[in-house]
N, C-alpha and C positions, 0 to 999 in steps of 0.2 A: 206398165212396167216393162222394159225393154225384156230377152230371153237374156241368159246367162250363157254364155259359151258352156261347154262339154264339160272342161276342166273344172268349172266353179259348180255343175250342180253337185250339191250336198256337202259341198266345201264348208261350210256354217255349223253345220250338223256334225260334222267330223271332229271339228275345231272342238267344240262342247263335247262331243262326248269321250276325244282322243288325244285334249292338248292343242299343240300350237298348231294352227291352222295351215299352215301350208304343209306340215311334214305330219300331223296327228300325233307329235308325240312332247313329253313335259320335258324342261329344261333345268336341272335346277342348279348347271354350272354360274360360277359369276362371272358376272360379263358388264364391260363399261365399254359406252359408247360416246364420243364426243365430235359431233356436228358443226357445220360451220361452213357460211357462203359465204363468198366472195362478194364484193361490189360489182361485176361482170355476172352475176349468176351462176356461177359454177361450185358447187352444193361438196363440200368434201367430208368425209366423214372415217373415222378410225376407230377400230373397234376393237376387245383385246377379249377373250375369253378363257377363263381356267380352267384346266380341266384333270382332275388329280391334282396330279405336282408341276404339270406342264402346262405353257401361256403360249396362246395362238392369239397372231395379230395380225388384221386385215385393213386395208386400205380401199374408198371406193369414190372417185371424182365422176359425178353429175352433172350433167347440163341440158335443159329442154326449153324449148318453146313450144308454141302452138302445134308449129310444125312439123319439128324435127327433135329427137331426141339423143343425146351419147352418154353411156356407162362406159366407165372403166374402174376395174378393180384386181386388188391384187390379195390372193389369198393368202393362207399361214402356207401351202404345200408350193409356193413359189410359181403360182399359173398366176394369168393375167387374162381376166373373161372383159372384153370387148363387145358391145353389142350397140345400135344404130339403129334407129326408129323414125321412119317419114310416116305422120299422119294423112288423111285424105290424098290419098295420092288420086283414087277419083270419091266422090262421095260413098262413105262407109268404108276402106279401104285403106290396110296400115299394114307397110314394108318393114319388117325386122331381119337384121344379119347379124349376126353374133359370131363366137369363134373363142376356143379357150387356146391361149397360145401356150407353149411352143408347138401345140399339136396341131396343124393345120388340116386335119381329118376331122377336126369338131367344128368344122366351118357349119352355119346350115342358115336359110334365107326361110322366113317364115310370112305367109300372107292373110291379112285377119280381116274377113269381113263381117260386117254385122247392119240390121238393119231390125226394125222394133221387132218381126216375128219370126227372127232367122238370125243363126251365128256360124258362120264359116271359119275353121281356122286348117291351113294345111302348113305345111312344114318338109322342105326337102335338106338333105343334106347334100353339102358342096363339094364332093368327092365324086371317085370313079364309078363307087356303085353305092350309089345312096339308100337311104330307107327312107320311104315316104308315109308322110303323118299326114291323116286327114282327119279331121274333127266335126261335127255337125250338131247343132241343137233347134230345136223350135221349142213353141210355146202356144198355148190358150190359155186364155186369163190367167190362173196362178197352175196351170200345170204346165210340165218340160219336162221334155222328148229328148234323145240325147243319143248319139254312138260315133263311135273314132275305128280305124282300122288304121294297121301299118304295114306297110307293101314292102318288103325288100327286096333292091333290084340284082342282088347277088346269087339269092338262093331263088328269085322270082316266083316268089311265095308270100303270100300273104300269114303275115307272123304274129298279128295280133288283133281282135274283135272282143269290143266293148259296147255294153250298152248301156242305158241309166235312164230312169223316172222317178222326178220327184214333184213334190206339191211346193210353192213356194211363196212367202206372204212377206210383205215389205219387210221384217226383223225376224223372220223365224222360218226353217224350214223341214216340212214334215219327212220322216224316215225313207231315204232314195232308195230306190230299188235298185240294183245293178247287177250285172251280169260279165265276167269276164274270162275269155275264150284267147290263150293261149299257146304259143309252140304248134301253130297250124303247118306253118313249112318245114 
């Protein structure tokens, strides 16, 4: 079983015990979604959620190959997140650029390597003094090792160190340990 990047260990375990998996937390606004591809491939999809008395409506056009990948979408607060994906650009090795517009300070170019006992993921932002995200995981057999730090080149201090161990088995994974280190610059 390949390692998991940084970000996914104990992402499962969160999911069960804190809600929706990517955020840990329950939803129980109404919300409808209606999908729909194109004969060309390009995947569009619009969503509408209630919330109280008020209706937020998002818009999000898809399109991938093997190769390459493009999002766009547009939220209820009137941004538009843009992001760009080349797979294998060499073996194991995938180019993402993203950017939430009209801010072009949220630009940032993300590089993800992965290989069956190893997960590389770093992240610079495309500005004057960027923060830089670096990620790491391994593994043996069902355990995985894990830590990220973020460098900012403003205050040139390292601003954030994380760690994480967990056990992990094809559908279930046991309780991560983590550790996270804070407001170091």
């Amino acid at each position: 079983m390949p390692v998991v990047s940084f970000g996914d260990i104990g992402k499962a375990a969160k999911g069960l015990l804190g809600g929706d998996k990517p955020t840990g937390t329950f939803s129980f606004d109404p919300k409808l979604s209606v999908s729909s591809t194109t004969a060309s491939g390009v995947a569009l999809t619009a969503t509408t959620v209630q919330k109280a008395d008020k209706v937020e409506a998002s818009l999000k056009a898809a399109y991938s190959t093997k190769k390459y990948s493009v999002d766009v979408a547009l939220s209820p607060d009137n941004k538009v997140t843009a992001t760009a994906s080349i797979n294998d650009v060499a073996p194991g090795i995938k180019l993402t650029t993203s950017a939430v517009l009209p801010d072009p300070a949220t630009a940032k170019l993300t590089l993800d390597y992965s290989m069956p006992y190893l997960a590389l993921k770093s992240t610079i932002g495309l500005n004057a003094s960027p923060v830089v995200d670096v990620a790491a995981s391994t593994g043996y057999q069902s355990f995985v090792l894990g830590a990220e730090t973020s460098y900012d080149t403003a205050k040139a201090a390292v601003t954030k160190y994380n760690f994480a161990l967990g056990k992990q088995r094809a559908r279930v994974w046991a309780a991560p340990i983590t550790c996270s280190i804070r407001g170091l610059g």
